[in-house]
C-alpha positions in Angstrom: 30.9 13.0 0.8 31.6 15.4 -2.0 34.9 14.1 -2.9 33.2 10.1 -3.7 31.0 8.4 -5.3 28.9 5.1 -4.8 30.0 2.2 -6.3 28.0 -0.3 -4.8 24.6 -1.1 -3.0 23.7 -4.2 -1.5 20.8 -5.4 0.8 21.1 -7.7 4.0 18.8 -10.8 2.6 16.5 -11.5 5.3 14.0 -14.5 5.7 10.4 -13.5 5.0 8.4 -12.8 8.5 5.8 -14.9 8.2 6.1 -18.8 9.5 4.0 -21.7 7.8 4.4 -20.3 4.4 4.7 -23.2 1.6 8.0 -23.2 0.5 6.7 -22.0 -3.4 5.0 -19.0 -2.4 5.5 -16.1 -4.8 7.6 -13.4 -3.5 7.1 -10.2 -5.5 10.4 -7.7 -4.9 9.5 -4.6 -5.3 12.1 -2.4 -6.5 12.4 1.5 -6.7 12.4 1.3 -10.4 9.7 -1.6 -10.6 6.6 -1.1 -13.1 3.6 -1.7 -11.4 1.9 -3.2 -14.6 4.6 -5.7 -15.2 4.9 -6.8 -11.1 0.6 -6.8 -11.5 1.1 -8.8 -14.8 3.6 -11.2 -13.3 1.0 -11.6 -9.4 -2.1 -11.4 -11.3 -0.7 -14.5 -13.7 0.3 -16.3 -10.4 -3.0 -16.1 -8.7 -5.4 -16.5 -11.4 -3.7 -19.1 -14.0 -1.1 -20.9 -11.4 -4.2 -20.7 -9.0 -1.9 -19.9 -6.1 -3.2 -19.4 -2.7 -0.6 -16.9 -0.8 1.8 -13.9 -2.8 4.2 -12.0 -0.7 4.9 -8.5 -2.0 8.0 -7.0 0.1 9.9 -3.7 -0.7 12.0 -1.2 0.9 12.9 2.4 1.2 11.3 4.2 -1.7 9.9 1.2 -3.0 7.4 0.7 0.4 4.6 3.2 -1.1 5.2 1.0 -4.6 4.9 -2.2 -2.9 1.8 -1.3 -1.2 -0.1 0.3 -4.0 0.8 -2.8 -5.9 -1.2 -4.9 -3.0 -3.9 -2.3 -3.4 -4.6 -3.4 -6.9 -4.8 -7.1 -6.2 -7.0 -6.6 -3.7 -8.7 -4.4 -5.6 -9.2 -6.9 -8.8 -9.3 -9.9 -7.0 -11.4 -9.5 -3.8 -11.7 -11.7 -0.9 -8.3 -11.7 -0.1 -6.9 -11.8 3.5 -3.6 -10.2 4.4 -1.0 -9.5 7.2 1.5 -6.7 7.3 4.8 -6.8 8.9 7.0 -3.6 9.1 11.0 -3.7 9.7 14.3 -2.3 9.4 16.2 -3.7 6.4 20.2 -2.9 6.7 21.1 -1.7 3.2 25.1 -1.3 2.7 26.6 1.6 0.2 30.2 1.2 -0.4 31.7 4.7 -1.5 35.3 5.4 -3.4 37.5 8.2 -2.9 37.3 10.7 -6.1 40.5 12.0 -5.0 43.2 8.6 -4.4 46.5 9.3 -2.9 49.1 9.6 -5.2 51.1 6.5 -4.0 48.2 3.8 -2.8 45.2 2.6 -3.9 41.8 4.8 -3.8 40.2 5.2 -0.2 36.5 3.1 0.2 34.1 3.9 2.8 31.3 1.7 4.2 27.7 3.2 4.9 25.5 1.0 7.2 21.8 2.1 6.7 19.2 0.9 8.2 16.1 1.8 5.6 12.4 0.7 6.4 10.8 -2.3 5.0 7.6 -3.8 4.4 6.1 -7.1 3.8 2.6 -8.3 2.7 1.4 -11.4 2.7 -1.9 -11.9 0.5 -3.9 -15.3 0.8 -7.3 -16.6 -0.7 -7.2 -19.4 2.6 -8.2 -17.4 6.1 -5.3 -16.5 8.5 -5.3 -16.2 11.9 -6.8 -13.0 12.5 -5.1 -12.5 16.0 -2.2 -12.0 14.7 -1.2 -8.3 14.6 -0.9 -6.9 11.3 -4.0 -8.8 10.4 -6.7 -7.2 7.7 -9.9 -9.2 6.8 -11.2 -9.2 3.2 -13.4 -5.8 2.1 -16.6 -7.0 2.3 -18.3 -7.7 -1.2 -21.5 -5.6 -2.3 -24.2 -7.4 -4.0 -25.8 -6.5 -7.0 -29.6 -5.4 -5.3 -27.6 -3.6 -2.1 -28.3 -0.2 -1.4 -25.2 1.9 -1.9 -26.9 5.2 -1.3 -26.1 6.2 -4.9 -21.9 5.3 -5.0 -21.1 3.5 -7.8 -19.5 0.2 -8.0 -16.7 1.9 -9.2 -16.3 4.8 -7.0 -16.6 4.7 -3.0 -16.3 1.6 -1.4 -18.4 2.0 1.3 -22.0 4.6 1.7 -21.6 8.1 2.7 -23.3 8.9 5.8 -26.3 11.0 5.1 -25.6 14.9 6.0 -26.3 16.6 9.4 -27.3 19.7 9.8 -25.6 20.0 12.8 -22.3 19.5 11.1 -23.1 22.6 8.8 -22.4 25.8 9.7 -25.6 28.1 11.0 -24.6 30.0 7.2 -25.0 27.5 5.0 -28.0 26.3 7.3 -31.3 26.3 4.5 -34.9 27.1 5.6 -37.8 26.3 3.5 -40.6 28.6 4.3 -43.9 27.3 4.2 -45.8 30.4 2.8 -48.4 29.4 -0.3 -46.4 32.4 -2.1 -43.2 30.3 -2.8 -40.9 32.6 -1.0 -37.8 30.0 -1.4 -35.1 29.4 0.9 -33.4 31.9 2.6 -29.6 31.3 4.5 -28.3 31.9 7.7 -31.6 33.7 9.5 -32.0 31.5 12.4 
């Protein structure tokens, strides 16, 4: 492959996975290159001022980790959104010329088939069927008066389990002696 160079790329167009969809759903193509503040700009836009129901994001190859932190965020900013996830093949064809053309015809192409991974996310404020596979219910919301065990609204989404001391190792295993002297702690005599 050292003696061409790629000229062209060009994806298969494929219908979205997902049946029932209105036909002016939002499809947000998620490219390699893409800025995730201008794609969240565009969805957020959609969903809040347009007050659309559903957004597809879809992406593939490198763009599949873009394309789902991207559906992080909504999720993330909006709240109570259901989604389903479909994962595929996408055939993606590279059309490379000869650096080298013979002297008496035209330059040599070759054709590279590849079959790249692909993702699709549908995001929706109405419930879908949650039998369907691929299917993840909203996050549940905390209220205000909850008991989070100390996480912040901003950090951990869901309480830490409180620590057992059968999890620790018999080192880092605290005694508090109950001597009137105030002896302290002392580690790992068991």
């Amino acid at each position: 492959m050292e003696n061409f160079r790629k000229v062209r790329t060009s994806e298969e167009e494929m219908p979205l996975p997902f049946p029932d969809l209105p036909p002016d759903v939002v499809e947000m193509k998620v490219k390699e290159g893409s800025k995730i503040r201008n794609l969240m700009n565009f969805a957020m836009a959609q969903m809040e001022l347009k007050g659309r129901r559903q957004i597809v994001f879809s992406g593939c190859g490198r763009a599949v980790t873009k394309t789902i932190t991207c559906v992080e965020i909504m999720k993330r900013k909006l709240g109570g959104l259901h989604q389903v996830t479909k994962v595929r093949y996408k055939t993606v064809l590279e059309v490379w010329e000869s650096q080298d053309p013979p002297a008496n015809g035209p330059a040599q192409n070759l054709t590279v088939h590849k079959n790249v991974p692909s993702i699709c996310i549908l995001l929706s404020r109405d419930p879908l069927d949650p039998n369907q596979t691929g299917y993840q219910p909203p996050e549940p919301r905390h209220e205000a008066g909850e008991d989070t065990r100390g996480s912040s609204s901003k950090g951990l989404k869901r309480p830490l389990p409180p620590p057992c001391e059968e999890l620790l190792p018999k080192k880092l295993q605290v005694q508090v002696s109950d001597s009137p002297r105030g002896t302290g702690t002392t580690a790992g005599q068991q």
